[in-house]
N, C-alpha and C positions, 0 to 999 in steps of 0.2 A: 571964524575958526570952524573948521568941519567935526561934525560931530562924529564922536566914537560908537564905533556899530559895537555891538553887544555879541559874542560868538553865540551865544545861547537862545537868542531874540530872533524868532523870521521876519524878516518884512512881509509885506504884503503879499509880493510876488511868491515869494514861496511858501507863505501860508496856503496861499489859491492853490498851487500847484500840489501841497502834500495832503490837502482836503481833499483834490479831486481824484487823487490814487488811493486816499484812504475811503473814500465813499464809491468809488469805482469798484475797488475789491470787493467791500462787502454787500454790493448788488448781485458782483460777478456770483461770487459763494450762493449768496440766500437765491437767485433765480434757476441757474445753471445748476450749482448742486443739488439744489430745491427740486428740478426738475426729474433726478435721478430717485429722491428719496420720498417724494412726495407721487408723482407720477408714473415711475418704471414702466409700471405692470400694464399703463396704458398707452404709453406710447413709445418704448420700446426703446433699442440701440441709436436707432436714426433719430428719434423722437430724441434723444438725452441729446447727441452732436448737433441737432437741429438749434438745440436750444440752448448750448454753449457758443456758436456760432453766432446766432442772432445777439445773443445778447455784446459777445463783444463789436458786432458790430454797432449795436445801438451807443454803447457805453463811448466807442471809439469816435461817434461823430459828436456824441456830446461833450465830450472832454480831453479827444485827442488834441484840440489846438489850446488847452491849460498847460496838461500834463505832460501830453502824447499817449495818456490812456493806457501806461504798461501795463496796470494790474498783475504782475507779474514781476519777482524777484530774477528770474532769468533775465528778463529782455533790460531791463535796467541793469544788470549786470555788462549784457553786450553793449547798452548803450556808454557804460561806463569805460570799457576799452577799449570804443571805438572813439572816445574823448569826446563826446557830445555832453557827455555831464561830466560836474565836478562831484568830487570823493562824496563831500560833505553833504550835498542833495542827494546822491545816490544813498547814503544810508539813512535819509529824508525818508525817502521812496519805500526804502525796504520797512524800515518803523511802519508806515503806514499800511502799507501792505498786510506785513502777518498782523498788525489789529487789525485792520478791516476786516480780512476770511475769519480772525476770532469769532468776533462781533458778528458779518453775519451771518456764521455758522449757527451761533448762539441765540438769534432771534429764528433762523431753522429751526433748532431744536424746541424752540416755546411754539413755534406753529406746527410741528409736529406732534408735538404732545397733545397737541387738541383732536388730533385724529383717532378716534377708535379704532383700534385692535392694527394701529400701524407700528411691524415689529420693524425697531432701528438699532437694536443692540449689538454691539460690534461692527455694525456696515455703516450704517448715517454716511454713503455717500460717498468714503474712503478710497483711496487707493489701495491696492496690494498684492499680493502675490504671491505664488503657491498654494495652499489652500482657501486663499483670501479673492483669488482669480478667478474669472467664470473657464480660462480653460487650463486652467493650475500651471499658467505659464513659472519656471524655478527662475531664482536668485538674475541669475547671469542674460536669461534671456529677458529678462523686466529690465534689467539696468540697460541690455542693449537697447532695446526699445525706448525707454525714457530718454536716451541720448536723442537718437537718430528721428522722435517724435519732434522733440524741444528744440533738435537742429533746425529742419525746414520749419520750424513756426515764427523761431528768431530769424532765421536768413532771409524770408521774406520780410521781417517786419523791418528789418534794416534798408534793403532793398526799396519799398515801397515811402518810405519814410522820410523829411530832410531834416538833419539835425535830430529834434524832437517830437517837432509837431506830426499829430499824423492829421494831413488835410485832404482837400479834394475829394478821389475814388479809393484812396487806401485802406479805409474801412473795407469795404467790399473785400479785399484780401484777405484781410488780416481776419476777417469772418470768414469766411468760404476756406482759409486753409485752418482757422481751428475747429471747425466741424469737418473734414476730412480727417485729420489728429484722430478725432476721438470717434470716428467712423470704423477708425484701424485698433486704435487703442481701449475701446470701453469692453472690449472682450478680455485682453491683453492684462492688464493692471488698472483699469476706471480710466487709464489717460492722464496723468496728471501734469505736465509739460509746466509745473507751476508749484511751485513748492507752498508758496501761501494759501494757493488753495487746498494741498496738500492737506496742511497742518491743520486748517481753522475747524474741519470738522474731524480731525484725528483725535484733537484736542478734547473734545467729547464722547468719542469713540472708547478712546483707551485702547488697553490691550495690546495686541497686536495690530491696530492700526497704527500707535502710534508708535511702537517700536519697530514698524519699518517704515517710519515718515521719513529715515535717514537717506533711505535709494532715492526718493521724490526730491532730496534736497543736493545729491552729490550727483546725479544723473543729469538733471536740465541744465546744476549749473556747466559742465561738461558739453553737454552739447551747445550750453548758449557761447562757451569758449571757442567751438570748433566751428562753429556757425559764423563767428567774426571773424576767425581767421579765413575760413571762405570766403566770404565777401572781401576783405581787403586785396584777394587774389585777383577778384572776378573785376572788383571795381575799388581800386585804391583809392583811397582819401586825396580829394583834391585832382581826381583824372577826368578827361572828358570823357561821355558815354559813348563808347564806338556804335556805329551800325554794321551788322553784320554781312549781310550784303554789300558783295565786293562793289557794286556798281555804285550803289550808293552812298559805301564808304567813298571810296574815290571822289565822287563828286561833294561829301562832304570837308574833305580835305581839301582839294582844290575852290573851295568857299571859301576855306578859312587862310589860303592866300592872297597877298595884294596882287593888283594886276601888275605886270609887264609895263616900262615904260612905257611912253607912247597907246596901250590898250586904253580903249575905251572903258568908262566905270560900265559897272552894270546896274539895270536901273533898281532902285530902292525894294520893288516886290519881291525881286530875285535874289537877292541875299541871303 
């Protein structure tokens, strides 16, 4: 007789998989954010996107083929309506997520404390906007931006992606387009295209970081909606990849019929 699974109980497999998003996060938090509150003054705008990029690159080749390495409540959102996950993992994903950026926000702020005369009162990192901004971008252009930011970060990552894993060179994307993100964005509102990273140092911030953690959290998920709807346009679920050259279109179509009676096959390389 088969045994009755426990709604409450993960198995293995998704133990591994909600470890590696909840330790994925609070690397993403403690290095990249880290980078911002710890570093600024020395290595600057490029210096911070350098170092949210590599990192999700790193983070992506190590545990993109557990998880697929969302680190992120948006892109688990998209992955969620684009039906590559069920409900139940997706709110997996997200648990893990805002503790992890808690957590390691929280071992940030013990390694900042160690630094002499490092002020983090109110910023630690945060997002924000209007007077919280480096160019006091207001309310409506922060929310524009966090969409149209979080859009291209999900569209690629769906794009570059199968199912959930991200394998192969996808890394390489999915790093190289969140350091352009926050190339555009760390002047903007810090960039957040990520609502858990958002929070986890909001959460210690207080104030007004965390009473506008609301735009970081109704902005990505927005753009990771309209982000999926674009891709189903560009490439439905279940279609083959066209080539865009006509020539080569053609001749990939013409592959993928059988020959004419009587025609010769053609030989095995040529297929």
């Amino acid at each position: 007789m088969d045994a009755k699974l426990d709604p409450l109980k993960l198995d293995p497999v998704e133990t591994r998989t909600v470890a590696a998003e909840f330790i994925g996060t609070l690397l993403l938090v403690f290095f990249a954010v880290g980078s911002a509150v710890l570093a600024a003054d020395y290595i600057g705008a490029l210096g911070i996107a350098l170092a949210f990029g590599f990192t999700l690159l790193a983070l992506a080749y190590a545990l993109g083929p557990i998880s697929g390495s969302h680190l992120n409540p948006a892109v688990t959102l998209a992955m969620l309506l684009e039906g590559r996950l069920a409900l139940r993992t997706a709110i997996e994903y997200w648990i893990a997520q805002f503790v992890g950026a808690i957590v390691g926000a929280a071992l940030l702020l013990l390694l900042a404390k160690q630094v002499p005369g490092l002020n983090i009162d109110g910023t630690f990192g945060t997002n924000g906007y209007g007077d919280r901004s480096a160019v006091h971008i207001n309310t409506g252009g922060a929310f524009l931006a966090e969409v149209v930011l979080t859009f291209l970060l999900v569209f690629v990552w769906l794009a570059v992606t199968h199912k959930v894993a991200v394998v192969g060179f996808g890394p390489l994307a999915l790093g190289f387009v969140l350091a352009l993100i926050h190339l555009v964005g760390v002047p903007l509102t810090g960039a957040s295209v990520n609502p858990a990273r958002s929070l986890g140092p909001a959460v210690f911030a207080g104030g007004k970081a965390l009473s506008q953690w609301w735009l970081f959290l109704v902005a990505p998920a927005i753009g990771a909606v309209l982000a999926t709807f674009a891709h189903q346009v560009v490439q439905p679920r279940g279609a083959p990849v066209l080539i865009a050259d006509e020539r080569a279109l053609g001749a990939h179509r013409a592959a993928e019929q059988p020959p004419a009676p009587g025609e010769p096959q053609p030989p095995a390389g040529e297929q």
